[in-house]
C-alpha positions, 0 to 999 in steps of 0.5 A: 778471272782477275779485275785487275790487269795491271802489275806494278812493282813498288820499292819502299825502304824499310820504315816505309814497309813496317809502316804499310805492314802495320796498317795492313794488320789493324785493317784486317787488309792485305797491304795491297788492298791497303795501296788500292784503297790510298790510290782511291782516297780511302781512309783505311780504318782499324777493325774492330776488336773481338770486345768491341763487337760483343759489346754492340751485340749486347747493345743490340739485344739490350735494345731488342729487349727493351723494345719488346718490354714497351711493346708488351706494357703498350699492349697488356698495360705493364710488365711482368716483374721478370721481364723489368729484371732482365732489362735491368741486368742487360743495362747493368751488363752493358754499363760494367763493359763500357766503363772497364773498356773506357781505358783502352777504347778512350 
């Protein structure tokens, strides 16, 4: 069953099409998902590209990681020499791909 009852039709002249096409597409929205969310107020935002969410993944494990090493020297009273190598890679990892994106996320 449909939540919406009501079917309007909606002229737009060919720039105004492209542009509502456009936006759609960097949505990941269909364009009339992207007129509802308008209507609403709704700010309609790019999605996010495949790099960027491979990127805040990594962060994530980074961030996991490094946790788990404070958590383990908290309770044995150091780290083991393999454990400070994988920080030290992840961190150098994550830093490689945030400054060759700069140019095209800045």
């Amino acid at each position: 069953m449909r939540n919406r009852e009501y079917d309007m039709h909606l002229r737009l002249n060919e720039a105004e099409y492209r542009k509502l096409g456009e936006l759609a597409k960097k949505a990941g929205l269909t364009k009339s998902a992207v007129l509802r969310k308008l209507i609403m107020g709704t700010e309609i935002k790019e999605r996010p590209n495949v790099d960027f969410i491979d990127l805040i993944q990594l962060i994530d494990h980074l961030c996991i990681n490094v946790n788990q090493i404070a958590h383990h020297a908290n309770v044995q009273g150091g780290v083991t020499a393999e454990e400070a190598a994988e920080a030290k890679r992840l961190v150098t990892e994550v830093r490689q791909r945030l400054y060759w994106k700069k140019e095209i996320w800045m």
